[in-house]
C-alpha positions in Angstrom: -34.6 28.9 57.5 -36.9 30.7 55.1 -35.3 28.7 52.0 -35.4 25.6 54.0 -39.3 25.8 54.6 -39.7 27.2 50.8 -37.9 23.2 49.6 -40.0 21.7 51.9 -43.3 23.5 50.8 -42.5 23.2 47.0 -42.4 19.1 47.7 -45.0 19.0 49.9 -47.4 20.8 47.5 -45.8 19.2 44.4 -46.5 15.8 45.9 -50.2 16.3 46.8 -50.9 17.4 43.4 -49.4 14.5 41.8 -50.6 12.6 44.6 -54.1 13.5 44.8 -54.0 13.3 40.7 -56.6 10.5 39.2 -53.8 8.0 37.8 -56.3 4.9 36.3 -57.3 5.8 33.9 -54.8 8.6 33.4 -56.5 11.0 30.8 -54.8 11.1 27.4 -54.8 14.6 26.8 -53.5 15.1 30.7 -50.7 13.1 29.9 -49.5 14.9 26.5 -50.0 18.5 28.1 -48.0 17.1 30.8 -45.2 15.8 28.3 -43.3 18.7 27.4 -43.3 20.1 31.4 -41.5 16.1 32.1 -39.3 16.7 29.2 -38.2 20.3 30.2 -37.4 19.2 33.7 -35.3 16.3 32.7 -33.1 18.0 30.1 -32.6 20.6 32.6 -31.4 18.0 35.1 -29.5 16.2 32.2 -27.6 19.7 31.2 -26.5 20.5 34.8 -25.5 16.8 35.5 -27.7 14.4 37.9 -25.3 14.8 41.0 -25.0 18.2 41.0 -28.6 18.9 41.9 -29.2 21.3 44.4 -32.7 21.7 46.6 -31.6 24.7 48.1 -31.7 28.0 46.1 -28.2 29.4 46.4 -25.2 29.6 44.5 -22.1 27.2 45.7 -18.4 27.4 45.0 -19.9 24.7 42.3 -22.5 26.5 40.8 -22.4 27.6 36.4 -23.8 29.8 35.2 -25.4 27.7 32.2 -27.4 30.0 29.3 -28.0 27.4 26.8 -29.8 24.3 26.0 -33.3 24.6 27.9 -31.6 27.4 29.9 -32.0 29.5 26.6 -35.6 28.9 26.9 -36.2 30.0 30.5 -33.8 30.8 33.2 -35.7 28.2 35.7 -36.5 25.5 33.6 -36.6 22.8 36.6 -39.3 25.1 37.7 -41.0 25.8 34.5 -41.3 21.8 33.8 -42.9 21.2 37.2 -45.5 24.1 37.2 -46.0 22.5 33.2 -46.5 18.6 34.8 -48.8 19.7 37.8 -50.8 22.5 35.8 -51.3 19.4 33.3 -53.1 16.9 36.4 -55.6 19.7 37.7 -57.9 18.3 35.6 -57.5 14.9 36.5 -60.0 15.5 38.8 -60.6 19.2 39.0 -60.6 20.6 42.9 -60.9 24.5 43.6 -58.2 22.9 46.7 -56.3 21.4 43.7 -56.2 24.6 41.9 -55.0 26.9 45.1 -52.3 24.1 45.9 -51.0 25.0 42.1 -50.9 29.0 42.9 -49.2 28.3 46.2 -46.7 26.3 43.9 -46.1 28.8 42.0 -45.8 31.3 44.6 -42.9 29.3 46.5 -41.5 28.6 43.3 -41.3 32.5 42.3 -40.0 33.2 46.1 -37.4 30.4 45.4 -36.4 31.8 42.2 -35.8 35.5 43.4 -33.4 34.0 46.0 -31.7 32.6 43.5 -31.5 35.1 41.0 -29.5 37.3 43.9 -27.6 35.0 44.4 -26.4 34.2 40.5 -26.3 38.3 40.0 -23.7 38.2 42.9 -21.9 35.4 41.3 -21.7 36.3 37.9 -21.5 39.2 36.3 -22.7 38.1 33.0 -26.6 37.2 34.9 -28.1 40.8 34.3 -27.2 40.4 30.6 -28.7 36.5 30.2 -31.7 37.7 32.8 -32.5 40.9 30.3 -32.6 38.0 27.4 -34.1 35.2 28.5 -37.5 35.1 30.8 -37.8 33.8 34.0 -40.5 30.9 33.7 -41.6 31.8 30.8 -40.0 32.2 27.6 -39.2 35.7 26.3 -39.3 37.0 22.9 -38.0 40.6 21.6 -39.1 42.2 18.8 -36.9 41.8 16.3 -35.2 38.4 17.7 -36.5 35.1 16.9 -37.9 33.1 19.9 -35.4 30.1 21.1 -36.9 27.1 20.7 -36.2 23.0 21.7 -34.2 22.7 18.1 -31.9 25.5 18.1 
């Protein structure tokens, strides 16, 4: 029930951002720091295949375990590109109830992504290696590595 009202909450808060977002005229500079959240998001949903999108975090008798493409990047890159688009349209107006919207976001988001995370370590036993290399929402670099990036 908990992961049911954690989808619901994401859309519901996703929604009144983009919603509540000033969209004539959309700023310019909203729009390009919102660019590469939309393009993380899609080649996310591109690289795990548009019908086998799942709002509910758990593993299925389905479920990869993918570690490249924008899964190299960050290990929740659906999430990543949504926090990216929405953090982008705060500005477009600025609200303090805007801005507390965001951080419940990303708290459901975070929530969501621990659920999961237990559930892919269960799965696979390759996830503690990929989760020790690559960050969560945000992309991890080790010294002596170089940093994955979109061209690689």
């Amino acid at each position: 029930m908990l992961l049911w009202f954690l989808v619901f909450a994401q859309f519901l808060l996703a929604a009144a951002l983009v919603l509540s977002a000033r969209w004539s005229p959309l700023p310019v500079v909203a729009l390009a720091a919102a660019a590469p959240g939309i393009v993380l998001a899609v080649w996310a949903w591109v690289k795990v295949g548009w019908n086998k999108i799942r709002i509910h975090p758990s593993a299925t008798d389905d479920t990869q375990l993918l570690t490249d493409g924008p899964y190299a990047i960050v290990r929740h890159p659906m999430y990543t590109g949504l926090l990216w688009f929405t953090a982008a349209l705060l500005l477009t107006p600025f609200q303090w109830w805007r801005l507390a919207s965001w951080g419940a976001l990303l708290l459901v988001l975070s929530t969501k992504a621990n659920h999961e995370e237990v559930s892919m370590q269960d799965r696979f036993e390759k996830y503690p290696a990929y989760r020790r290399r690559v960050g969560r929402l945000l992309p991890r670099c080790q010294r002596h590595t170089k940093c994955p990036s979109i061209m690689d």
